[in-house]
C-alpha positions in Angstrom: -43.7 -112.2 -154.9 -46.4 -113.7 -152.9 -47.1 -115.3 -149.7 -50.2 -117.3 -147.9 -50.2 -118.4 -144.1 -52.4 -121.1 -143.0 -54.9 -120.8 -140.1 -52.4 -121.6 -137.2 -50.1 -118.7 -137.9 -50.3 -116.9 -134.8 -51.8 -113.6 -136.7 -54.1 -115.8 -138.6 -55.1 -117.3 -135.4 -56.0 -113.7 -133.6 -57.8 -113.2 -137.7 -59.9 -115.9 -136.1 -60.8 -115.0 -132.8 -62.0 -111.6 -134.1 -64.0 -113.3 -136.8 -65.8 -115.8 -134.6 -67.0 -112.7 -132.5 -68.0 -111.1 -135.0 -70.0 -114.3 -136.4 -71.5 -114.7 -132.6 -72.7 -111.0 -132.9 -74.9 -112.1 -135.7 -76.6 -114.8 -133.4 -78.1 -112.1 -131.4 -78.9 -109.4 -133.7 -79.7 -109.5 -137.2 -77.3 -106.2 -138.0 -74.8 -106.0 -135.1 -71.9 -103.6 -134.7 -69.3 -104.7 -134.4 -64.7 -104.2 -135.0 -62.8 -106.4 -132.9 -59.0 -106.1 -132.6 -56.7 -109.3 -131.0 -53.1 -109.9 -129.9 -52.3 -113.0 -129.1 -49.0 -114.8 -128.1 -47.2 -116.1 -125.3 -50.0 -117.6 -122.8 -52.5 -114.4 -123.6 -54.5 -113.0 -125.8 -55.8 -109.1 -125.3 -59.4 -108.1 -127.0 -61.0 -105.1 -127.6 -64.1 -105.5 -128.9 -66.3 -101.8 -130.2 -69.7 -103.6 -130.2 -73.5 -103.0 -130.0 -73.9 -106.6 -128.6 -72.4 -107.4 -124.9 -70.6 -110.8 -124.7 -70.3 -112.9 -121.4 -66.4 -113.9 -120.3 -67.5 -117.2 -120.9 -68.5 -116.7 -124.6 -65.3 -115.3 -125.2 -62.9 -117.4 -123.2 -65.0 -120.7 -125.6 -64.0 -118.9 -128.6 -60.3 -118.0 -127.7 -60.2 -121.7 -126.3 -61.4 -123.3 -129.0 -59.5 -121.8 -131.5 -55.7 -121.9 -129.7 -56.0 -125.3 -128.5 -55.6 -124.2 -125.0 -57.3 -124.3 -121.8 -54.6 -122.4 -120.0 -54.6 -119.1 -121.8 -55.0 -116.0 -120.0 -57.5 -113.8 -121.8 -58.1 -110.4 -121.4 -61.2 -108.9 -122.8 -62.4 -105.2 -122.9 -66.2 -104.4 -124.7 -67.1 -100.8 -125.3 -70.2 -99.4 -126.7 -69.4 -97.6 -130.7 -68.3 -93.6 -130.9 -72.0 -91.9 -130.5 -71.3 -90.2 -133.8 -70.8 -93.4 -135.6 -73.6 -95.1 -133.8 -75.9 -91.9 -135.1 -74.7 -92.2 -138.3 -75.6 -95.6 -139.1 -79.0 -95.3 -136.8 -82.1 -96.8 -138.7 -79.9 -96.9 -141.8 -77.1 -99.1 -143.7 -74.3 -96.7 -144.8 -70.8 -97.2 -145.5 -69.4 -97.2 -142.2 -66.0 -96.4 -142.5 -64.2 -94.2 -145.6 -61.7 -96.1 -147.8 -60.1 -97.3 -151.3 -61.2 -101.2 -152.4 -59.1 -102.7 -155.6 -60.0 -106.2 -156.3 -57.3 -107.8 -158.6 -57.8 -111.6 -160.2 -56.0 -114.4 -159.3 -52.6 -115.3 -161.1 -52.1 -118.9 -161.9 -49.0 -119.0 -160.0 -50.9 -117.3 -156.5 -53.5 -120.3 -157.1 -50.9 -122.8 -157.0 -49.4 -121.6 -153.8 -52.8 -121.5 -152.1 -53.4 -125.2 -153.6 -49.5 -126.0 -152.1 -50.3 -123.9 -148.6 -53.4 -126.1 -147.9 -52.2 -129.2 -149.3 -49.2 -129.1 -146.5 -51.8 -127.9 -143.9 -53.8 -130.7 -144.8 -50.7 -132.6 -144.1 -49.0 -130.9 -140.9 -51.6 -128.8 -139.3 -49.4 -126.4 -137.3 -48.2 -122.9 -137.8 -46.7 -122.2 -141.5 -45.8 -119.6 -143.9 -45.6 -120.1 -147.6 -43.4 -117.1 -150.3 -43.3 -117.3 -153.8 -40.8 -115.6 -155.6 -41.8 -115.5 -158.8 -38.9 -114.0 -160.6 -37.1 -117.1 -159.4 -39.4 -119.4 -159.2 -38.5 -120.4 -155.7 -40.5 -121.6 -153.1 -39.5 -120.9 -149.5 -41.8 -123.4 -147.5 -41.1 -122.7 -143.6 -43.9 -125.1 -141.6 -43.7 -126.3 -138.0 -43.8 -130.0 -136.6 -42.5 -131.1 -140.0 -38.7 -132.5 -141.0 -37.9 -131.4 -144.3 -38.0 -135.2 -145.1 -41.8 -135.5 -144.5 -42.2 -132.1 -146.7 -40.4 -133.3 -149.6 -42.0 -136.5 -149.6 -45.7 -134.7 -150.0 -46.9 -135.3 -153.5 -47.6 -131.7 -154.1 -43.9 -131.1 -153.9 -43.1 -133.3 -156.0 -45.1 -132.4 -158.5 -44.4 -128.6 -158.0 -43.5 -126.1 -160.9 -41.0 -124.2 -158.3 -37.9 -124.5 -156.4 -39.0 -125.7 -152.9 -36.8 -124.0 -150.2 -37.5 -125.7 -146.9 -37.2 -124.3 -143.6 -34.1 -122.4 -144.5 -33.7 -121.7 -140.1 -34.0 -125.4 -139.6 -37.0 -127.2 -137.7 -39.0 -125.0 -135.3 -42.2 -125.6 -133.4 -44.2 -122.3 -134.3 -47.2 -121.1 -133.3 -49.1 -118.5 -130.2 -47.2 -120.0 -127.7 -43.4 -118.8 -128.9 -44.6 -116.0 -131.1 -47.5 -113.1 -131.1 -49.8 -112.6 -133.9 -52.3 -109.4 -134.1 -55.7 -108.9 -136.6 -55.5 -107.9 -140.1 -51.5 -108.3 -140.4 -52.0 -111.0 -143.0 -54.3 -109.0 -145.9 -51.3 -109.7 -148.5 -51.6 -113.3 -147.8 -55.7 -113.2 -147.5 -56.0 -110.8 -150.9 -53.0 -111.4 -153.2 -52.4 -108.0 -154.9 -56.0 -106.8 -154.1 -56.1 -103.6 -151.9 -58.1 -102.3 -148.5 -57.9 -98.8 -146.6 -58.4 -100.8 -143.6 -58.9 -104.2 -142.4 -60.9 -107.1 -143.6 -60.9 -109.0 -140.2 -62.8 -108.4 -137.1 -65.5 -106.1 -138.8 -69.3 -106.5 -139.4 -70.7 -106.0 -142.7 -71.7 -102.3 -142.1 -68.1 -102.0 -142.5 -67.1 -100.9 -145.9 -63.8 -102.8 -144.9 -65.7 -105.6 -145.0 -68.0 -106.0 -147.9 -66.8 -103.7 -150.6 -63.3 -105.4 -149.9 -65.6 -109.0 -150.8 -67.2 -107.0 -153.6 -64.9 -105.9 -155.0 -63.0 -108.8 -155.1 -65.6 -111.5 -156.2 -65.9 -109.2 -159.1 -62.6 -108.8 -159.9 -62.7 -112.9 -160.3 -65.6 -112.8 -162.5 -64.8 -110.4 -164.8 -60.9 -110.8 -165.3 -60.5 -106.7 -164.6 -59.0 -105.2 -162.1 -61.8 -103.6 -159.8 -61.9 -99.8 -157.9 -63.8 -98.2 -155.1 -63.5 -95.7 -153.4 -66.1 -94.8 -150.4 -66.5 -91.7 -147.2 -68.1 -92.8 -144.3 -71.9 -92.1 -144.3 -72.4 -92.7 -148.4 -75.5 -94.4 -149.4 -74.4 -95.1 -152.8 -70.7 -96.1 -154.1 -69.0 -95.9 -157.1 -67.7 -98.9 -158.8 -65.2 -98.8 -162.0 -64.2 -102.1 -163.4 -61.5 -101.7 -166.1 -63.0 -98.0 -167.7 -66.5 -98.7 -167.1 -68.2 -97.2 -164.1 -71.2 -98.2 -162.1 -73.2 -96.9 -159.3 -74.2 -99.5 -156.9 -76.1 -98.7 -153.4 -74.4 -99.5 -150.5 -77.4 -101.3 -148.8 -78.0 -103.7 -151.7 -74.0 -104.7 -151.8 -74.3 -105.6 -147.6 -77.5 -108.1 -148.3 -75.4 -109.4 -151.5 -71.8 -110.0 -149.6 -73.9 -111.5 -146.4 -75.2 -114.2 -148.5 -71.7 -114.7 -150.2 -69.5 -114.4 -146.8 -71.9 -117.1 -144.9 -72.6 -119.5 -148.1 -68.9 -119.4 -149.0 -67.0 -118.9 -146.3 -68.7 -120.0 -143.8 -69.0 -116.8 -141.4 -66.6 -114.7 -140.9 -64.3 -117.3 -138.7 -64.2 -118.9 -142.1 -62.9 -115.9 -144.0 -60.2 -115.3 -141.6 -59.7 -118.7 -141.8 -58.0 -118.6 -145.0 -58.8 -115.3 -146.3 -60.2 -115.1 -150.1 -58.2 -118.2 -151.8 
């Protein structure tokens, strides 16, 4: 089984948020630190950002703005500086900056086809929706906001889809921040497919391990057609990477410059990867 939201799903939407701080971080410093966590729902949205950079209310109030479509949301927004023994750690240096186990996993045909299906009804009805795949039975349960099931079945990509499309099986419903909560990094099976972190790919800069061996290991994966391992402890200079039964030994340093060119040429930024997440 497999599932995809699309970028108004309120825990897609606090995926944002945390990303476009962390991509505003990079406008001030060329290596920022930087792990944002947000819950949002309900008329407010709570941040807590661990950063080297200091961000203005009024930065942050544009960004959660922006992104929920609301002028009237309450934020609250708490900055502290990064654990000294962290920040020591990483000091004049770019090590792995967190421990954790990576798998990258290619696509199936049948995850690309519900990605092509989520953003095609996006495209369509840009409000909150989430999108399963069972693939034992080939059915489809479609549940999307602002949309009669009319209007769904009448999309072209529904009619020319390979599964069973259950629609809205609790009826019409308007969705989104505002009648539900969403919080960072609950999404990772619907941003990686059956791909694997230790921690979360949201909210993080690319000191994180989190962050680019998760993109690493993925973009690899997709290459190569193997599946793809790491495994990392905070403070390595140097990781080990097996793909299928081969092993290689890749430095951690040359991996960040490599995935910071990928995340900003691809992507977008980070805001871009949450957007979506990798497909």
């Amino acid at each position: 089984m497999y599932e995809k939201v699309n970028p108004d799903h309120p825990d897609k939407v606090a995926d944002r948020i945390a990303g476009a701080i962390v991509d505003l971080a990079y406008t001030k410093s060329p290596d920022p630190r930087a792990a944002v966590e947000v819950l949002i729902g309900h008329g407010r949205c709570h941040i807590i950002n661990e950063s080297s950079e200091h961000f203005s209310e009024e930065e942050i109030n544009t960004i959660v703005r922006r992104i929920t479509k609301s002028s009237t949301i309450q934020v609250d927004y708490a900055e502290y500086p990064q654990d000294v023994h962290l920040s020591e750690n990483q000091n004049g240096h770019i090590r792995c900056g967190d421990n954790g186990i990576f798998k990258g996993v290619p696509l199936s045909e049948e995850q690309k086809t519900l990605s092509k299906i989520a953003h095609a009804v996006y495209e369509a009805f840009p409000y909150d929706g989430k999108y399963i795949l069972d693939t034992a039975s080939k059915r489809l349960i479609l549940c999307q906001s602002n949309a009669t099931e009319e209007d769904l079945r009448s999309l072209p990509i529904l009619a020319e889809c390979p599964f069973v499309p259950e629609i809205n099986p609790l009826g019409e419903w308007s969705g989104g921040p505002d009648v539900d909560s969403g919080v960072t990094n609950r999404k990772l099976g619907s941003d990686m497919a059956d791909s694997l972190t230790g921690g979360g790919l949201c909210g993080k800069d690319l000191s994180k391990a989190d962050v680019t061996l998760n993109l690493y290991a993925w973009k690899l994966a997709q290459e190569t057609g193997k599946e793809v391992s790491i495994v990392c402890a905070i403070g390595d200079t140097d990781v080990t990477v097996r793909v299928a039964e081969e092993t290689r030994t890749c430095r951690f340093r040359d991996l960040v410059n490599q995935m910071r060119e990928v995340l900003f040429r691809d992507y977008g930024g980070f805001e871009g990867l949450a957007t979506w997440g990798y497909f």
